[in-house]
DSSP file (Angstrom, degrees, kcal/mol; ACC not computed):
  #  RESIDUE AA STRUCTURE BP1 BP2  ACC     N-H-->O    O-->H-N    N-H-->O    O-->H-N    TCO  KAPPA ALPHA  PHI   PSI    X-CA   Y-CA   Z-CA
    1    1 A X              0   0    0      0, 0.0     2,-0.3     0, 0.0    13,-0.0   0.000 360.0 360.0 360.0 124.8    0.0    0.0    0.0
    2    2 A X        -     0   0    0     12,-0.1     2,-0.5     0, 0.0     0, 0.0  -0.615 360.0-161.0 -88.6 152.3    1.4    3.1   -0.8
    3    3 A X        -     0   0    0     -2,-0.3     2,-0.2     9,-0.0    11,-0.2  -0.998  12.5-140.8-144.5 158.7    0.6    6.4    1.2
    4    4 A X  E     -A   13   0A   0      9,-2.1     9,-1.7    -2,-0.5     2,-0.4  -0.628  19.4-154.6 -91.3 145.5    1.1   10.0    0.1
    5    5 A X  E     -A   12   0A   0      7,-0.2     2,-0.3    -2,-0.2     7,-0.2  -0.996  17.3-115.3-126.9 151.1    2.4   12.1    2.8
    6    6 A X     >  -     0   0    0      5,-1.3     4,-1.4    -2,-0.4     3,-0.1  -0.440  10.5-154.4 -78.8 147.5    1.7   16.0    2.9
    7    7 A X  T  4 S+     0   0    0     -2,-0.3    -1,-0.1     1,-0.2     0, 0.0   0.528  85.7  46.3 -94.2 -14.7    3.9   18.2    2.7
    8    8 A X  T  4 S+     0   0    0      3,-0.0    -1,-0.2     1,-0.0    -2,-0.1   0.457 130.8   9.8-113.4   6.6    2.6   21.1    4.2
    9    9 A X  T  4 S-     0   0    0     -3,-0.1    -2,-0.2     2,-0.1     3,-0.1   0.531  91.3-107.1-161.5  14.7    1.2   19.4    7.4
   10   10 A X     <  +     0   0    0     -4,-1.4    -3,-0.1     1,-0.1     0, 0.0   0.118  63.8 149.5  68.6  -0.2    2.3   15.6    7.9
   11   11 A X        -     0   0    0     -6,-0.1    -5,-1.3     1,-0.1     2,-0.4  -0.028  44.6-135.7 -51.6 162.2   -1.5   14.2    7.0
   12   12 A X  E     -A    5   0A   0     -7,-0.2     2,-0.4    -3,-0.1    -7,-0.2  -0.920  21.2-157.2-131.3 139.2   -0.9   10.9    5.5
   13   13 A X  E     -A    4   0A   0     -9,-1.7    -9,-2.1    -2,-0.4     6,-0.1  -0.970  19.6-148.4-128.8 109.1   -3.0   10.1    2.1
   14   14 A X  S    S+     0   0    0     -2,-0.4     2,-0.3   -11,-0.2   -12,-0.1   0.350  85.2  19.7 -88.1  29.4   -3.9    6.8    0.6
   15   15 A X  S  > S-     0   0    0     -2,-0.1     4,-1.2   -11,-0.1     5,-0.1  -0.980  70.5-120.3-165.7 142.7   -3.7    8.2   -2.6
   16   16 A X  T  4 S+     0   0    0     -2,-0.3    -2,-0.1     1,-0.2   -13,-0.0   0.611 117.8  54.3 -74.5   0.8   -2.3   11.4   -5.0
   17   17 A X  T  > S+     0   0    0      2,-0.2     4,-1.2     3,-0.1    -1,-0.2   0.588 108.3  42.4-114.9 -29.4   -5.7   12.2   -5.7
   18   18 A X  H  > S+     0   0    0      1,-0.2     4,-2.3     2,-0.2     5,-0.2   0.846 108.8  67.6 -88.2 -16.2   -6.9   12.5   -1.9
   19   19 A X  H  X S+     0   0    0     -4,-1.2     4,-1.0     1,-0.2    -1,-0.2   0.698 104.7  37.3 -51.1 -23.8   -3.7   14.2   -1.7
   20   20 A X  H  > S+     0   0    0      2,-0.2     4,-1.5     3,-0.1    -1,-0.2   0.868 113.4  53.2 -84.1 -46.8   -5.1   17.0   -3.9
   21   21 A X  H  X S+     0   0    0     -4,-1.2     4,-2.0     1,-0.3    -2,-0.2   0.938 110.0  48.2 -76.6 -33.9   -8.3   17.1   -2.6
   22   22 A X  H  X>S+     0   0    0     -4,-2.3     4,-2.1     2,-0.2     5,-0.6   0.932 112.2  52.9 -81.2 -26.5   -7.0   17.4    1.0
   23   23 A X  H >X5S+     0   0    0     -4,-1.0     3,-7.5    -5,-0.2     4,-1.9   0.800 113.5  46.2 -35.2 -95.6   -4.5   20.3   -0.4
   24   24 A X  H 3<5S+     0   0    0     -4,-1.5     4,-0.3     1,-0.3    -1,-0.2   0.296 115.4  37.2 -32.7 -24.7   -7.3   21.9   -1.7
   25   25 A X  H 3<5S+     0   0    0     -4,-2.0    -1,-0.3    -3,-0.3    -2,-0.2   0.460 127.4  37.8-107.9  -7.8   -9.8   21.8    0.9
   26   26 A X  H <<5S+     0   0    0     -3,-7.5    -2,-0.2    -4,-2.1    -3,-0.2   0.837 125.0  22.2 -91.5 -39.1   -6.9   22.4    3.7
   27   27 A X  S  <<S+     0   0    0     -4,-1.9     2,-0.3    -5,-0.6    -3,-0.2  -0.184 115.8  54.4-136.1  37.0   -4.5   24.6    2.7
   28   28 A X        -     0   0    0     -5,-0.3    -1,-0.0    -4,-0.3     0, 0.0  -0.958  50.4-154.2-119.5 159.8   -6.1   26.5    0.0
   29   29 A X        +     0   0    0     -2,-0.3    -4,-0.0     2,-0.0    -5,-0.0   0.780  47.7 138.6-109.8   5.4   -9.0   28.6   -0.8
   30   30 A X        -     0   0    0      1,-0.1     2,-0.3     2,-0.1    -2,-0.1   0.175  32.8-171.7 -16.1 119.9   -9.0   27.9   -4.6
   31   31 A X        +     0   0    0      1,-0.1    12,-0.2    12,-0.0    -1,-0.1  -0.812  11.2 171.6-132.2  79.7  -13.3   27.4   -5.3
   32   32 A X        +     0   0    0     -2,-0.3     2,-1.1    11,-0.2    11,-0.2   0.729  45.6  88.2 -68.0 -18.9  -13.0   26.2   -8.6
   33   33 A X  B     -B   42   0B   0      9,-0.8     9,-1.4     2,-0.0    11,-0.2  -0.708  67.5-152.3-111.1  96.4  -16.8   25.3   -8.9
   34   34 A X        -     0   0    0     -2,-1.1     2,-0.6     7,-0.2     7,-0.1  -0.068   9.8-140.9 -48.0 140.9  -18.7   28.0  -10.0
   35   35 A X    >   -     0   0    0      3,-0.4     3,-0.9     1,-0.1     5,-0.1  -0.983  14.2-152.9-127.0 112.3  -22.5   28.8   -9.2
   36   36 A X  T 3  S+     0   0    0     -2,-0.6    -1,-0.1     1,-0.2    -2,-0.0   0.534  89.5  56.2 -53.6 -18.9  -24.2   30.2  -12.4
   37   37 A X  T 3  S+     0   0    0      3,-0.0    -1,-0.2    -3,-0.0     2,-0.2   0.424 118.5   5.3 -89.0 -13.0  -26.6   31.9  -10.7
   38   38 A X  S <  S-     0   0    0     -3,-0.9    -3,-0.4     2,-0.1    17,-0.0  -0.726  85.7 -89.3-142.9-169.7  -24.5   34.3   -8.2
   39   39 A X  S    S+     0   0    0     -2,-0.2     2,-0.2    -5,-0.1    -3,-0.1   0.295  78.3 127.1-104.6  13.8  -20.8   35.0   -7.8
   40   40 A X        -     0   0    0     -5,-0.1     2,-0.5     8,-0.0    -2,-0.1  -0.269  41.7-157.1 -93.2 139.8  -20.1   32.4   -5.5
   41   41 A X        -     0   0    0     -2,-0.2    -7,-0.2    -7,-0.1     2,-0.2  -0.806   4.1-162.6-117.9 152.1  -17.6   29.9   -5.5
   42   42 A X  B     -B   33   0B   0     -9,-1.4    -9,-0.8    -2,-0.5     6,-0.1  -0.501  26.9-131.6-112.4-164.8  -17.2   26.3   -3.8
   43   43 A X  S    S+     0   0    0    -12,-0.2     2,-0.3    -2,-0.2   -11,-0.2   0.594  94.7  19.1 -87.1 -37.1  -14.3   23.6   -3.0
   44   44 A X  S    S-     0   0    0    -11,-0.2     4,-0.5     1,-0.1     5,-0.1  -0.875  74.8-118.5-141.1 161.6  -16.5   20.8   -4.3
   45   45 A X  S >> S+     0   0    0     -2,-0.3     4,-0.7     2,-0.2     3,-0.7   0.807 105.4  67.1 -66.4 -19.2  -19.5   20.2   -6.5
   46   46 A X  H >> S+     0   0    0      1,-0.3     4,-2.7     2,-0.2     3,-1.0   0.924 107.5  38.6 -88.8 -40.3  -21.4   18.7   -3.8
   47   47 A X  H 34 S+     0   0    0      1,-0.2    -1,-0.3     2,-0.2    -2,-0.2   0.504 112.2  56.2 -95.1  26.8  -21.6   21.8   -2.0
   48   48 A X  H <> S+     0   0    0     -3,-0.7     4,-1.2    -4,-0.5    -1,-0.2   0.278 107.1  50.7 -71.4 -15.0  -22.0   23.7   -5.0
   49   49 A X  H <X S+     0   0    0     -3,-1.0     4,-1.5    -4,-0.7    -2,-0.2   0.859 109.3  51.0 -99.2 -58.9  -25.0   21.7   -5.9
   50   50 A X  H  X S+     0   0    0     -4,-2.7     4,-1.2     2,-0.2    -3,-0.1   0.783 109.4  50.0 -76.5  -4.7  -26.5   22.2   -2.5
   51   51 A X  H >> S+     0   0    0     -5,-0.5     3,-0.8     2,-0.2     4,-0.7   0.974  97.0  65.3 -82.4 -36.3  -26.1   25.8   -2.7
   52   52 A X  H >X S+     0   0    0     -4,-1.2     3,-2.4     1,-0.2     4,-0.6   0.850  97.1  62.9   0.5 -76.0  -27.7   25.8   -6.2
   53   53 A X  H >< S+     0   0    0     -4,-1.5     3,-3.1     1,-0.3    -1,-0.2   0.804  90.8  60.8 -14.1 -73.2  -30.9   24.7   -4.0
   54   54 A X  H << S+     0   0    0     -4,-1.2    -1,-0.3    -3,-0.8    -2,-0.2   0.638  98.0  65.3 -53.5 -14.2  -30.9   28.1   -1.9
   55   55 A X  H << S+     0   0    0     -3,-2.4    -1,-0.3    -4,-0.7    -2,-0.2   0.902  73.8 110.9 -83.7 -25.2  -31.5   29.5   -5.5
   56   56 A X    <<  -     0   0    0     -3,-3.1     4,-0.1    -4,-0.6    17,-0.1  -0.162  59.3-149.9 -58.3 140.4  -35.3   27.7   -6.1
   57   57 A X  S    S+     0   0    0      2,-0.1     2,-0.7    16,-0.0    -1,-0.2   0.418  81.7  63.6 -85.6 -12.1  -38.0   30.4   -6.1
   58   58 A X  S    S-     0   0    0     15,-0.1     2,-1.0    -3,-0.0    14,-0.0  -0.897  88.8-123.6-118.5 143.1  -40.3   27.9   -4.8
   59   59 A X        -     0   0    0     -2,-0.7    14,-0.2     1,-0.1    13,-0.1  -0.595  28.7-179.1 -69.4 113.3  -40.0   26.2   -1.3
   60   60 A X        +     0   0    0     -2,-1.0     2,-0.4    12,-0.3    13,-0.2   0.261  60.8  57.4-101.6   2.8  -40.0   22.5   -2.3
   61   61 A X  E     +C   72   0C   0     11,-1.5    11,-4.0    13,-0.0    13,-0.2  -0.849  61.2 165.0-164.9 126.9  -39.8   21.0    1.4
   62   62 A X  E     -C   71   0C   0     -2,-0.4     2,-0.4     9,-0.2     9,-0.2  -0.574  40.8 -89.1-127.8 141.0  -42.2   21.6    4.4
   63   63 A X        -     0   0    0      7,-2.1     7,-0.1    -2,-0.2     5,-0.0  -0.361  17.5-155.9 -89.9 139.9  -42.9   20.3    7.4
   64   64 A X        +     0   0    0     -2,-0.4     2,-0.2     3,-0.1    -1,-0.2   0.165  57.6 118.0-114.7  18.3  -45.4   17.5    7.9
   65   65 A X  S >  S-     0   0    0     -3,-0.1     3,-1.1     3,-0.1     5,-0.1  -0.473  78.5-101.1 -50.3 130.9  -46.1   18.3   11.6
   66   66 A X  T 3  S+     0   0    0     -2,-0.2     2,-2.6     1,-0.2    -1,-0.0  -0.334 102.7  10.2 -27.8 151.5  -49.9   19.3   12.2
   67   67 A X  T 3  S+     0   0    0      1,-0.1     2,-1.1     2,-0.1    -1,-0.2   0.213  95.2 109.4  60.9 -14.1  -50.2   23.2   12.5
   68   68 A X    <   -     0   0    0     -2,-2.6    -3,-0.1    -3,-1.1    -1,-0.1  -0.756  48.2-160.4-109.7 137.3  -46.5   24.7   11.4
   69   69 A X        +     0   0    0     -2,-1.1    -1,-0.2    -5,-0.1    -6,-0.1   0.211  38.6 147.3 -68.5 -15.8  -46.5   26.3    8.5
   70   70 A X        +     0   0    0     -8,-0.1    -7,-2.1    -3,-0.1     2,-0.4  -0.153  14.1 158.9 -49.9 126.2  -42.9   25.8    8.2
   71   71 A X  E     -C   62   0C   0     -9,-0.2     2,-0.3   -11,-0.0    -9,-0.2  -0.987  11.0-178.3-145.0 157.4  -41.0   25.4    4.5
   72   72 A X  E     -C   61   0C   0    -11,-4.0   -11,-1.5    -2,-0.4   -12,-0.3  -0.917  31.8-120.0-141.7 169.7  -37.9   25.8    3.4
   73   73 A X  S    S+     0   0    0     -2,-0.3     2,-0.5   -14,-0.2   -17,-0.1   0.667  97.3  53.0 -72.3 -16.1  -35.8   25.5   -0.3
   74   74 A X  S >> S-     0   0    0    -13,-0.2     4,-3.3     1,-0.2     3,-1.3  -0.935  76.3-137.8-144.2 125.7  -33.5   23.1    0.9
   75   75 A X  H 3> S+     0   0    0     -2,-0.5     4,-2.4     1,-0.3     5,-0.3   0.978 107.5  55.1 -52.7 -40.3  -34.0   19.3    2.8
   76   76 A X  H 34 S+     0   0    0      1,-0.3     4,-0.4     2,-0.2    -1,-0.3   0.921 106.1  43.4 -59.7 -22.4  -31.0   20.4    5.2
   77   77 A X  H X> S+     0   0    0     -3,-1.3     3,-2.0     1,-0.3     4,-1.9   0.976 115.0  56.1-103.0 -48.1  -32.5   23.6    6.4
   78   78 A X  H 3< S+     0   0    0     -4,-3.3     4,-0.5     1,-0.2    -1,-0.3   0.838 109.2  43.6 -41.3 -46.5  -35.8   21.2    6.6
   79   79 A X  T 3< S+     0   0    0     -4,-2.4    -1,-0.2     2,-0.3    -2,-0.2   0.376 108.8  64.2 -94.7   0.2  -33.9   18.5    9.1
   80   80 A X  T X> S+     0   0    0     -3,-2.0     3,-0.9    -4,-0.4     4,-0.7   0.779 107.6  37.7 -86.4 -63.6  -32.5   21.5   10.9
   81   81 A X  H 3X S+     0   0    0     -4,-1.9     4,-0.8     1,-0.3    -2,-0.3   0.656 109.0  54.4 -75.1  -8.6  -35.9   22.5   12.0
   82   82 A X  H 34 S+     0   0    0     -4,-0.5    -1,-0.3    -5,-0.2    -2,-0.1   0.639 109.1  54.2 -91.2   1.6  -37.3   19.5   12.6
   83   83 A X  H <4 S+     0   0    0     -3,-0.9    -2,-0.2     2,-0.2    -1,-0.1   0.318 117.7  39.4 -86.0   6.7  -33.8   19.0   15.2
   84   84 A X  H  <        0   0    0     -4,-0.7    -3,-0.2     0, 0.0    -2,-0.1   0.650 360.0 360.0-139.3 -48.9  -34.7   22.2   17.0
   85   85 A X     <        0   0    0     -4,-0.8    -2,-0.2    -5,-0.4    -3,-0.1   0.442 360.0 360.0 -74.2 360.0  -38.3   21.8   16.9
């Protein structure tokens, strides 16, 4: 098994390709992934993809308690409120 080790902080890697990713996401703020709608930039697609979400004009997920009224654009912000509620 080979391991990668970093160079800018001793992390140990099982790969050159998690070696990259942990650069990128440790020790730089390079956001290569672009949001089409705003000026905002991420580290990864996945969380370019859930900010994407925060753009829908409609709220697409509500809460299925009796009486609240609650909805929001995005299942996280949904699973937030039902942890607080």
């Amino acid at each position: 098994v080979n391991h990668v080790t970093c160079t800018l902080c001793d992390t140990v890697c099982t790969s050159v390709s998690s070696l990259k990713a942990h650069i990128r996401f440790r020790h730089t703020d390079e956001r290569p992934f672009h949001c089409h709608l705003c000026d905002n930039g991420f580290k990864n697609a996945y969380d370019l993809h859930k900010h994407v979400e925060t753009h829908n004009d409609s709220d697409a997920y509500s809460c299925d308690v009796e009486g609240c009224g609650f909805t929001s654009r995005t299942l996280r912000t949904l699973t937030q409120h039902y942890k607080r509620a």
